[in-house]
C-alpha positions in Angstrom: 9.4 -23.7 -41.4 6.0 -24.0 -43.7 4.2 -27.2 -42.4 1.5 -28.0 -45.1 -1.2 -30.4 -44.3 -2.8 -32.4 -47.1 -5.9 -34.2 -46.7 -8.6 -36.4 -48.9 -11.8 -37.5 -47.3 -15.6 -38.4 -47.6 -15.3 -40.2 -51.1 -13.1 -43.0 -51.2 -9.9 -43.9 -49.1 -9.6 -41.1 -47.2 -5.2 -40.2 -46.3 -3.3 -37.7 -45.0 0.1 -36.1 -46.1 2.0 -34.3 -44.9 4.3 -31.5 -46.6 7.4 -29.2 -44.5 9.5 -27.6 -46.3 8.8 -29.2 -49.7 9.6 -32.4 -48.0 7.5 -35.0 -47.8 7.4 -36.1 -44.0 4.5 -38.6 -44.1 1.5 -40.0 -45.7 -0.7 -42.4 -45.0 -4.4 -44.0 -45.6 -7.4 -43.9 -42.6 -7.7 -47.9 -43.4 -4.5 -48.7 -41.9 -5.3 -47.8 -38.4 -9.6 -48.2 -38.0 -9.1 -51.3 -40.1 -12.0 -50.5 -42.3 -10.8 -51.0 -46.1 -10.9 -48.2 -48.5 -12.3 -46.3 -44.7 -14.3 -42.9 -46.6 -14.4 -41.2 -43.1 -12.1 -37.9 -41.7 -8.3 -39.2 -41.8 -8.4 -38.1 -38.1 -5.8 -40.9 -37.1 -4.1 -40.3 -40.8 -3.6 -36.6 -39.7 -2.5 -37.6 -35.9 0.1 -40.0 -37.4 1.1 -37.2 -40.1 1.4 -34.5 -37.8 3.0 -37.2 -34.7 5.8 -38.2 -38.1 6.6 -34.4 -38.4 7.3 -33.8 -34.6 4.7 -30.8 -34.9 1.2 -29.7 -33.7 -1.7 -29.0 -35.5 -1.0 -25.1 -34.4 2.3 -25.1 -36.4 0.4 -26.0 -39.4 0.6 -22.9 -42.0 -2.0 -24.5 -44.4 -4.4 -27.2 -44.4 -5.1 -28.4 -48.3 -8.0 -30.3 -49.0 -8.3 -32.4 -52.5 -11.1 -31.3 -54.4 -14.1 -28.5 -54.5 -16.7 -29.8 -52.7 -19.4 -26.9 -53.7 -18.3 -27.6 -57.7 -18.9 -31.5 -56.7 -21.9 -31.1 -55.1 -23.0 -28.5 -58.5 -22.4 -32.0 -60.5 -24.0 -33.7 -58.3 -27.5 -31.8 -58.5 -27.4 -31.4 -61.9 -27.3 -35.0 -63.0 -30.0 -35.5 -60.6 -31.9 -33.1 -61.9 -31.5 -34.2 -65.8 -32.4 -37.5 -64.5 -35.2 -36.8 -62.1 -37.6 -38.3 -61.2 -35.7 -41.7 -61.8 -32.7 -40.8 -60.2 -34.7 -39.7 -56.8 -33.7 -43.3 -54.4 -30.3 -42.2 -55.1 -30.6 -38.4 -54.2 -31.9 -39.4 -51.3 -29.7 -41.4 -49.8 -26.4 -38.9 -51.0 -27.9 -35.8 -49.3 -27.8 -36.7 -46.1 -24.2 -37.0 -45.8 -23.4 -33.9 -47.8 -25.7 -31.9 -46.1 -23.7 -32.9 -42.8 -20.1 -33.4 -43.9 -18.9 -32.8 -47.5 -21.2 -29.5 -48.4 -19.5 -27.9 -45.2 -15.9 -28.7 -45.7 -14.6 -25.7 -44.5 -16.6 -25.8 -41.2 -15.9 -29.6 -40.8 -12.0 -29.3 -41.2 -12.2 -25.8 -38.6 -14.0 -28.1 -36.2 -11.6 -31.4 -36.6 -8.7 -28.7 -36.3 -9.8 -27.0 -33.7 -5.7 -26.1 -32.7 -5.0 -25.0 -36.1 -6.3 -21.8 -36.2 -3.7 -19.5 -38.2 -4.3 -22.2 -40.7 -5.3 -21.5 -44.2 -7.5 -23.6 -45.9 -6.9 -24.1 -49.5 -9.0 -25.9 -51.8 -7.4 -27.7 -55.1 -9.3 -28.8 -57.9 -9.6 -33.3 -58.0 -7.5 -33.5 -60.8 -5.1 -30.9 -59.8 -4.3 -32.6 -57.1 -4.1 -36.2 -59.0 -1.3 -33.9 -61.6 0.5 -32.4 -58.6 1.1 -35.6 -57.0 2.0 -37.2 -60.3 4.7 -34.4 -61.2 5.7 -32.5 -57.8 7.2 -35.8 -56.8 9.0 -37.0 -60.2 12.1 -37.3 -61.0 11.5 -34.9 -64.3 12.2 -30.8 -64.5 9.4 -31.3 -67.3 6.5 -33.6 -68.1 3.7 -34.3 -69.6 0.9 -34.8 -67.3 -2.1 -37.2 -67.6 -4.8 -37.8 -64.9 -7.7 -40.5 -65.3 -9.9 -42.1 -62.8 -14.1 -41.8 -62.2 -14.7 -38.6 -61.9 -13.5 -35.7 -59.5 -15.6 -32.8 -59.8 -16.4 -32.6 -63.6 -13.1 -34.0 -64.7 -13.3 -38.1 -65.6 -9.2 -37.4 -67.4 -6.8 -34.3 -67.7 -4.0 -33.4 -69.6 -1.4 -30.6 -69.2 1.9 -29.9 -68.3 4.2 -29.5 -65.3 7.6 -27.5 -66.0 9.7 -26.8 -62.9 7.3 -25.7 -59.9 4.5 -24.8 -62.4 1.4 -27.4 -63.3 -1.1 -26.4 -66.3 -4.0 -28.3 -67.1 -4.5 -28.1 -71.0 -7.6 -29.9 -71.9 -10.0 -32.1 -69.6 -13.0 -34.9 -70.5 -16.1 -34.4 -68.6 -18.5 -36.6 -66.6 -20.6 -39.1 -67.6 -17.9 -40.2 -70.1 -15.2 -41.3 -67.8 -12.9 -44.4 -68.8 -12.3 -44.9 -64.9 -16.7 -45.3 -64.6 -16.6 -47.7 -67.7 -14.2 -49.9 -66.4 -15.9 -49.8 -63.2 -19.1 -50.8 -64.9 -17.4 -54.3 -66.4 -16.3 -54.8 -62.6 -19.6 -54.6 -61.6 -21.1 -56.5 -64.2 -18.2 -59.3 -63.9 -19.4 -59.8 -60.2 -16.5 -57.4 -58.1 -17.1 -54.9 -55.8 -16.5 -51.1 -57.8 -13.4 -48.8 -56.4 -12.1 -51.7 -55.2 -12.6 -55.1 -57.5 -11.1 -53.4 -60.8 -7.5 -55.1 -60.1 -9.7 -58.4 -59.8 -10.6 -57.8 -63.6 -7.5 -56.9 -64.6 -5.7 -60.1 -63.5 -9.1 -62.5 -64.7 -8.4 -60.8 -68.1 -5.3 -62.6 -69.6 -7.7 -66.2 -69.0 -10.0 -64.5 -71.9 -10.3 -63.5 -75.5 -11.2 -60.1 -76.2 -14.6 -61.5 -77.8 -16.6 -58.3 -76.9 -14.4 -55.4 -78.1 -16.0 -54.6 -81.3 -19.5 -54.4 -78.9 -17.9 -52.3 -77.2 -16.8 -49.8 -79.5 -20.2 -50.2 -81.4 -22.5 -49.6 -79.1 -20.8 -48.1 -75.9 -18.6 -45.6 -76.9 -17.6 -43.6 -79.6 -13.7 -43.5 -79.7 -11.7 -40.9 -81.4 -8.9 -40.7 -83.0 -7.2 -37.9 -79.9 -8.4 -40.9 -77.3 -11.3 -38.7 -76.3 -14.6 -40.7 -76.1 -18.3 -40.2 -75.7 -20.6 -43.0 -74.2 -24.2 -43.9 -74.9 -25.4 -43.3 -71.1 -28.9 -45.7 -72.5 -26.6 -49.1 -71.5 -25.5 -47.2 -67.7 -27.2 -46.8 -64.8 -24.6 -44.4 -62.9 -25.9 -41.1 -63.1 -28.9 -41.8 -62.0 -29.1 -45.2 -59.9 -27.3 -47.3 -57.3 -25.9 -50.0 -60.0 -23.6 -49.3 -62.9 -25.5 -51.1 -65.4 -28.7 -51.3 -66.6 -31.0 -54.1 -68.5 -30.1 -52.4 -71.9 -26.7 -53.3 -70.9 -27.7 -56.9 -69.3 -29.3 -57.5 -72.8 -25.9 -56.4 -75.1 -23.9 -58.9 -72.9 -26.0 -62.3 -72.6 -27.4 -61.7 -69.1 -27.5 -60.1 -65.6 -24.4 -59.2 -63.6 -22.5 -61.9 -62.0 -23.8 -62.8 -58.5 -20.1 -62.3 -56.2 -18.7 -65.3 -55.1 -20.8 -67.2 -57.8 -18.5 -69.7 -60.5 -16.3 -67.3 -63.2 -17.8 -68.2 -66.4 -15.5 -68.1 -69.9 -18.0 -65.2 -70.7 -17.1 -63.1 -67.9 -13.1 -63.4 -69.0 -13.8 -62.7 -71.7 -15.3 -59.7 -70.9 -12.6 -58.5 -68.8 -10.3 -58.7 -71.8 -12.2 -57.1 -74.1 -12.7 -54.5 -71.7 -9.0 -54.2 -70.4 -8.2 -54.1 -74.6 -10.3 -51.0 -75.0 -8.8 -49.2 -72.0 -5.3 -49.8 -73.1 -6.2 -48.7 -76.5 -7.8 -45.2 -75.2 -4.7 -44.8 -72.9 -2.7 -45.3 -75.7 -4.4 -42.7 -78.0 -4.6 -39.9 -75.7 -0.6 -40.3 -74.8 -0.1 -39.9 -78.1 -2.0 -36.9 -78.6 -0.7 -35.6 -75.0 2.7 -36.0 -77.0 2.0 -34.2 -80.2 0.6 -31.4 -78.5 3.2 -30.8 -75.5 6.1 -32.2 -77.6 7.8 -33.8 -73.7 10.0 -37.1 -73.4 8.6 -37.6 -70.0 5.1 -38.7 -68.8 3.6 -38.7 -65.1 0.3 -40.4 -64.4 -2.5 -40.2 -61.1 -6.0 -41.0 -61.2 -7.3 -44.4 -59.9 -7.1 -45.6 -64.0 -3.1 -44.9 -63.2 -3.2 -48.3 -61.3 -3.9 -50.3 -64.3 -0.2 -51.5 -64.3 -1.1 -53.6 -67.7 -1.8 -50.7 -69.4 1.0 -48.8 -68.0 3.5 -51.5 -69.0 2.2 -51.1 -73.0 2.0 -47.2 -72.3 5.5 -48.1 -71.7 6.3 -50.4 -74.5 4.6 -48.6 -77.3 4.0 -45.5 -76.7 5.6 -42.2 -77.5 7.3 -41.0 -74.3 10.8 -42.3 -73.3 10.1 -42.1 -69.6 7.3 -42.4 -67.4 6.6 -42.2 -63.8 3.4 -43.3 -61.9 2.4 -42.0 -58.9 2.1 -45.2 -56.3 -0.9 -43.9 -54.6 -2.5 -43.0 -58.0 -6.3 -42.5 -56.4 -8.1 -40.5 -53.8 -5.2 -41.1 -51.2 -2.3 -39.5 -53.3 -4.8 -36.4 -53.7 -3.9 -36.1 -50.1 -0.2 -35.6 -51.1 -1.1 -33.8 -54.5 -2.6 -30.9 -52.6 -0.3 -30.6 -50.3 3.0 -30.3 -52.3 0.4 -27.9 -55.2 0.9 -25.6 -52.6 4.1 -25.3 -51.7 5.7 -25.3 -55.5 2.9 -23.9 -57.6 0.7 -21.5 -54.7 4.0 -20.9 -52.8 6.4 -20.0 -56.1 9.1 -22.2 -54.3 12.0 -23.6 -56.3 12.0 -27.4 -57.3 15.1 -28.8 -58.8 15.5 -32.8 -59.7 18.3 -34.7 -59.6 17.5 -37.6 -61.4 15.8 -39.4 -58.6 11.5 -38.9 -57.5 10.9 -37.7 -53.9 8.5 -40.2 -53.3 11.1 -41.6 -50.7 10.2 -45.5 -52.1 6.4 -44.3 -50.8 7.6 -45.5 -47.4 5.8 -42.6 -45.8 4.1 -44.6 -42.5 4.6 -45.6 -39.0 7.7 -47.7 -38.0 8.1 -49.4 -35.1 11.1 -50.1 -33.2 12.9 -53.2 -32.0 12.1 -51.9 -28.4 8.6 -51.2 -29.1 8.0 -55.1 -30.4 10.0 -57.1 -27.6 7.5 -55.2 -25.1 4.8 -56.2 -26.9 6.3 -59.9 -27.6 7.6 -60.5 -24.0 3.7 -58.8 -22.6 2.4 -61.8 -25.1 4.4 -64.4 -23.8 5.5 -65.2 -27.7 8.0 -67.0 -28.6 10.6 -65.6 -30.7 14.2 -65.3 -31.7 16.2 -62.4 -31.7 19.0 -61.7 -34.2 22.0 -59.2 -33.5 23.7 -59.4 -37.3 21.3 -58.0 -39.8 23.4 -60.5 -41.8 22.6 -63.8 -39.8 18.9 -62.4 -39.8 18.8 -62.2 -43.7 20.6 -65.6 -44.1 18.3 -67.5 -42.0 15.2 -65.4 -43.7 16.7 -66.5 -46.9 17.0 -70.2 -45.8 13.3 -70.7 -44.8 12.2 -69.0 -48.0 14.6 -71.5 -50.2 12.8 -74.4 -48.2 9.3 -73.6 -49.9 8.1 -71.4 -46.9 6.2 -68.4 -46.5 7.1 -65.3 -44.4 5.5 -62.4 -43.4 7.9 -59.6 -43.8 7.1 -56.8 -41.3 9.9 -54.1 -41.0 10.3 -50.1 -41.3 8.0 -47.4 -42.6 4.4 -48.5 -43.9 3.7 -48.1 -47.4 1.8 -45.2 -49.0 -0.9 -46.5 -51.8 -2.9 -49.8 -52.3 0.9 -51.7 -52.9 2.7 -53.3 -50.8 6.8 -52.6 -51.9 8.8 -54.4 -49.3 8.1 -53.0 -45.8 4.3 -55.0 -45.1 4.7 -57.9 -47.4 4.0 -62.0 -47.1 6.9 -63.4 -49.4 8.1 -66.7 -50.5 10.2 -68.5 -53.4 9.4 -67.4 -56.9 10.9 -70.7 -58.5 8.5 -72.8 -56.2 5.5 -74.6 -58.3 3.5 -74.8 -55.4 3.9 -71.2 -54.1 0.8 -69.4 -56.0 -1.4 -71.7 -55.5 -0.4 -71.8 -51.3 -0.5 -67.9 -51.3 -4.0 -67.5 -52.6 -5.5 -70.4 -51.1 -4.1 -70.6 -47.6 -3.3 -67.3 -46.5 -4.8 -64.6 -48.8 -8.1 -66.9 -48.9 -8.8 -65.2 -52.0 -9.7 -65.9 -55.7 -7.3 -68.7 -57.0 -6.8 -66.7 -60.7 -5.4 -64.1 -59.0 -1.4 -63.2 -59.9 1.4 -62.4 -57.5 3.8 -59.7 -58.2 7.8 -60.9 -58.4 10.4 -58.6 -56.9 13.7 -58.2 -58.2 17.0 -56.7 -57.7 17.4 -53.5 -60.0 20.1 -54.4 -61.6 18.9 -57.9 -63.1 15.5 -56.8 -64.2 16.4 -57.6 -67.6 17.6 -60.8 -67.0 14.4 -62.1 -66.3 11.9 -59.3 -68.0 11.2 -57.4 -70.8 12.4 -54.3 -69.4 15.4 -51.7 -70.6 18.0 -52.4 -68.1 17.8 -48.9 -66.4 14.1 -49.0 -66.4 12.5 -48.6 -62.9 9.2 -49.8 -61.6 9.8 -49.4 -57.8 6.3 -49.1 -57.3 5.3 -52.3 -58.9 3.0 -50.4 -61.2 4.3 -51.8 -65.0 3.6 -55.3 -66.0 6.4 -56.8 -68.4 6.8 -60.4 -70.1 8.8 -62.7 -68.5 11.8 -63.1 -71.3 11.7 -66.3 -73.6 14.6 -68.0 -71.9 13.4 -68.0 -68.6 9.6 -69.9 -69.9 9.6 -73.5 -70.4 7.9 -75.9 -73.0 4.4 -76.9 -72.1 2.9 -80.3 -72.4 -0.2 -81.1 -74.5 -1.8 -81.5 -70.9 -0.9 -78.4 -69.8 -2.2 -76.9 -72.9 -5.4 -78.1 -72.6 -5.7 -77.0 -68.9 -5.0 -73.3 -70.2 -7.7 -73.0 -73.1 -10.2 -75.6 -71.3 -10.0 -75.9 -67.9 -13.2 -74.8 -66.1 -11.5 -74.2 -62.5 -9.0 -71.2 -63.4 -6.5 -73.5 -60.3 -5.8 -75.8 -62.9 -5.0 -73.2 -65.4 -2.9 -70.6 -63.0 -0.8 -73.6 -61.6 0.7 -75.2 -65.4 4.4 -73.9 -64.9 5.2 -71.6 -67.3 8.9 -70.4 -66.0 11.8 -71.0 -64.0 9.7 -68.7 -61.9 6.2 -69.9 -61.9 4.8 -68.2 -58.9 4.8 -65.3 -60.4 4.3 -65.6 -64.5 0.6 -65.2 -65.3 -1.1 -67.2 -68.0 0.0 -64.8 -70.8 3.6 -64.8 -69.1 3.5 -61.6 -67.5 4.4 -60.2 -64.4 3.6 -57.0 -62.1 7.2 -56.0 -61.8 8.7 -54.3 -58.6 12.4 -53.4 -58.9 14.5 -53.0 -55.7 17.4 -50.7 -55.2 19.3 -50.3 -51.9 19.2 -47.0 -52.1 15.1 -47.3 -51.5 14.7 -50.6 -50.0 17.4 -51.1 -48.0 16.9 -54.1 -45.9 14.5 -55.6 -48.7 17.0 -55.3 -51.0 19.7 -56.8 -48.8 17.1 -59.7 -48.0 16.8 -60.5 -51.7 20.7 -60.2 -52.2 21.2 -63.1 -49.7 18.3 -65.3 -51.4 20.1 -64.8 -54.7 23.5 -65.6 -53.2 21.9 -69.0 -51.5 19.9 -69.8 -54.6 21.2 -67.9 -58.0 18.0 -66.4 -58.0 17.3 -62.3 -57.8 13.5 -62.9 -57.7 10.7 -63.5 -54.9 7.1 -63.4 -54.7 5.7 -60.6 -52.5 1.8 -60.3 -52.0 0.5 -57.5 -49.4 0.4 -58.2 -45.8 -3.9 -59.1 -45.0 -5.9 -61.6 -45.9 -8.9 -60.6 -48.2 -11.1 -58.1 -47.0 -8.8 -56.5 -44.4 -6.3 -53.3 -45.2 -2.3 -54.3 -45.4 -1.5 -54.5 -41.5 0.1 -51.4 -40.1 1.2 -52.7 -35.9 3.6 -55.8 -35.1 0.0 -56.6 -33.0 -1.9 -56.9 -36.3 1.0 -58.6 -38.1 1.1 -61.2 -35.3 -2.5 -61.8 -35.5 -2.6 -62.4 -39.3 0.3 -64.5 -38.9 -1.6 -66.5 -36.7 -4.8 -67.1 -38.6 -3.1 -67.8 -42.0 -0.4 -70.6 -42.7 2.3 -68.2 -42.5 5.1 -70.5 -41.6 7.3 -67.6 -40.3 7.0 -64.0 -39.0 9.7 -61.3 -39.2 9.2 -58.5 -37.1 12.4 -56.0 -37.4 15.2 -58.1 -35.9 12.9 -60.8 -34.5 11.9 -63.9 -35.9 9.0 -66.5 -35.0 8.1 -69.5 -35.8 4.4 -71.1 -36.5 5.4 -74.7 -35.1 6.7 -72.9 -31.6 2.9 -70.8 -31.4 0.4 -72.7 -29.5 -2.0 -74.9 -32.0 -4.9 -74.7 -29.7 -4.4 -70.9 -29.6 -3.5 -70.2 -32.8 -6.7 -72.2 -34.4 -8.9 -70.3 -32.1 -7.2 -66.6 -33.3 -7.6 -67.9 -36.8 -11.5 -68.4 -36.9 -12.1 -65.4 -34.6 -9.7 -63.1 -36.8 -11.4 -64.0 -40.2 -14.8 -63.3 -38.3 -14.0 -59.8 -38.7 -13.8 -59.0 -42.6 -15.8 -59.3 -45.5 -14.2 -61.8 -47.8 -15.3 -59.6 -50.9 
């Protein structure tokens, strides 16, 4: 047995994976268990879980892989200081400290948080490596192209090569500053969201705009060529040197300062975000080209934090050159947890790899269960009421029942997801055909920005009965946005016309019915897509099965399982409390079902205000 520990920290939501045999045991994100979102610290509990998953020790691991270089990082690091200095020097000095402690001394920090691990070796992968190895390693392709974009790893801002086998080469590569993952990020700063974390914020505000800025952009911003490789004018950024992404040059081009948070959306600002989200698809779309002319493959796999961008992925999809394309679901800094560890075995190790059609991602259901046992302790030491079903079959008709009546559930059953998605296992669902469902889910339990979309689930086999998808075409990972199909949208009003050009509160514009299934068509009648298979899913799938045969429909809305601000809940104990504080009308945990009317009122208000205490609604 060769145990292989993968592990990302100290940047940006910090995971553990882990690899035995090739197989991939478990994975998971440091957020889920300190309850810190996007947590940067050492997964210690992510390794504890990994390592608890794989029924091993830390002495039985054989390697210990670790995501990136932090000495070639650090290199980076010092010299854009220094071709900045002395402007850049507030920032320096609040960076060193930590890398001087932690992130310089990798090796000694990982010896000294695995202390048992001693026959260990410690192997360290390049950033992007790791972001192509956990794109292709897991596929379902022999061969592939291979295309990794996000900020920027050590030098690397995007990569291109090819994986053939076991094997992963890295043709070409662009280098920092010009990074399409840092100019993105800059437009989610300037809009007023939170960078590495508000960019799916301005992907969804984008479809309320026009993109009015592009030609700005390509003008004076970057200089786009034909093979999708780019160079930005750094005189409009302030990333390399300061502690905002933007910079009065940049304030100036665009009518104005950045966007206080929280502060009303203006048409300006979504505009922006579709001028911006225009440009990005267009440089996504030339480089696949030109990672197509020059590696001649059918197949395409994508990491990298850009990776998540599932609009762009569904037009990468639509119009671009490759037949096939697969997306690894934790596309950032957690999947280069998973990356490393599985570069290791096939490409270090020289061990076979042989596909059969399907990925090994295992549906990215990679994190702690918990068992029927384990919650009726914990729901008969609460004193909570609950029913208990004995038929999976009665269990998913009754589920199916309250969803039909226009309620919401919070859907808590079998291995935690892997990646910022939740597919199915840690998800609050409800009725895609109900008018009244989007505009519920965002105000009343997500307590989140009302413009925001919900993603639709449907059964495999009729995702081209209600989307613009070929009817073999996967997206399991809810990772490609496709048009809802002209039969399934309805005929809009001149009222409801004006409320989606004019309104200024984007809850009059998101709530015009567009579809047979509003809750989940966005205002340019898209939808983030997640298909479910059995095979994957299995009691998800079987869930949705028994809505369709109550209601003739194959489709529900699923959003993540949190409120704003919080990580997707990982325990039945965190499940129970969210339930509480939000209007979640009904809570399944495994085989158990409870109702909000039976909880206490007096209790359940008092949960609700102390619960939202906790998190920053960013």
């Amino acid at each position: 047995m060769t145990a292989i520990l993968g592990i990302s920290a100290f940047y940006h939501d910090s995971a553990a994976a882990l690899v035995v045999d090739g197989d991939i045991v478990a994975a998971a994100q440091e957020e889920r268990f300190t309850r810190k979102k996007h947590d940067p610290g050492f997964p210690a509990n992510a390794i504890d879980y990994c390592l608890k998953e794989g029924g091993i020790g830390p002495e039985a691991l054989d390697y210990i892989a670790f995501y990136d270089k932090p000495l070639t990082k650090f290199d980076r690091l010092l010299e854009t200081y220094l071709a900045y200095a002395p402007e850049g020097f507030r920032s320096f000095r609040m960076a060193m400290p930590l890398w001087l402690k932690d992130k310089l001394h990798m090796r000694r920090t990982l010896r000294q948080r695995l202390t048992a691990a001693r026959r260990a070796r410690l192997v360290f992968t390049d950033h992007h490596e790791s972001h192509a190895a956990s794109a292709f390693f897991p596929s379902p392709f022999d061969r592939a192209a291979v295309l990794t974009l996000d900020g920027v790893g050590e030098w690397s801002t995007a990569t291109f090569g090819v994986g053939e086998g076991n094997k992963l080469r890295l043709l070409k590569q662009l280098q920092f500053p010009h990074s399409l993952g840092l100019l993105y990020s800059a437009f989610t700063y300037y809009c007023g969201f939170k960078v590495n974390s508000g960019e799916y914020k301005l992907m969804g505000l984008a479809p309320y705009g026009q993109p009015a800025y592009h030609d700005l952009i390509l003008k004076h911003l970057i200089r786009l060529q034909p093979d999708g490789s780019f160079w930005m004018d750094m005189d409009y950024f302030n990333y390399c040197q300061g502690l905002t992404m933007t910079n009065d040059r940049f304030h100036r081009l665009f009518g104005g300062g950045p966007r206080s948070p929280e502060s009303l959306l203006e048409q300006r600002h979504m505009d922006l975000a579709a001028s911006i989200q225009k440009v990005t698809e267009e440089i996504m779309l030339s480089m696949a080209r030109e990672v197509q002319r020059q590696t001649q493959m059918k197949n395409l796999v994508l990491a990298g934090g850009v990776a998540l961008n599932c609009v762009a992925n569904g037009r990468l999809l639509r119009e671009g050159p490759f037949e096939n394309i697969w997306i690894q679901p934790a596309a950032g800094d957690a999947g280069g947890a998973l990356g490393a560890a599985a570069f290791v075995w096939y490409h270090l190790m020289d061990k076979p790899r042989e596909s059969d059609g399907h990925d090994r991602q295992k549906g990215s259901l990679l994190g702690p269960r918990y068992s029927n046992e384990q919650i009726a302790g914990f729901l008969a030491g609460s004193e909570i009421p609950h029913q208990r079903f004995e038929h999976e079959g009665d269990l998913l008709l009754e589920v199916a029942q309250i969803m039909a009546a226009g309620k919401i559930v919070g859907w808590f059953q079998g291995r935690m997801e892997f990646g910022p998605r939740a597919l199915g296992s840690r998800s609050i669902i409800g009725d895609a055909r109900n008018t009244a469902m989007q505009a519920a889910m965002n105000v009343k339990i997500k307590f989140r920005e009302s413009f925001r979309p919900f993603a639709p689930c449907v059964l495999q086999e009729r995702v081209s009965d209600y989307f613009a998808m070929r009817p073999d075409q996967e997206s399991p990972y809810m990772l490609l946005v496709a048009p809802v199909l002209e039969k399934h949208r309805v005929a809009l009003s001149e009222a409801d016309l004006q409320k989606m050009t004019a309104a200024p509160d984007l809850r009059q514009r998101v709530n015009v019915v567009r579809s047979t299934v509003p809750a989940i068509t966005h205002v340019d009648y898209s939808a983030r897509v997640q298909t479910v298979d059995e095979r994957r899913h299995g009691r998800y799938y079987r869930l949705i099965k028994a809505f369709e045969g109550l209601t003739g429909c194959p489709v529900i809305v699923n959003t993540s399982f949190n409120v704003r601000g919080e990580p997707i809940v990982c325990t039945p104990q965190e499940a129970y409390r969210c339930f509480l504080a939000t209007d979640m009308d009904a809570l399944v945990l495994e085989d158990f079902v409870l109702r909000k009317e039976q909880m206490n009122q007096a209790a359940t208000a008092a949960e609700r205000e102390k619960y939202l205490a906790q998190f920053e609604l960013d």
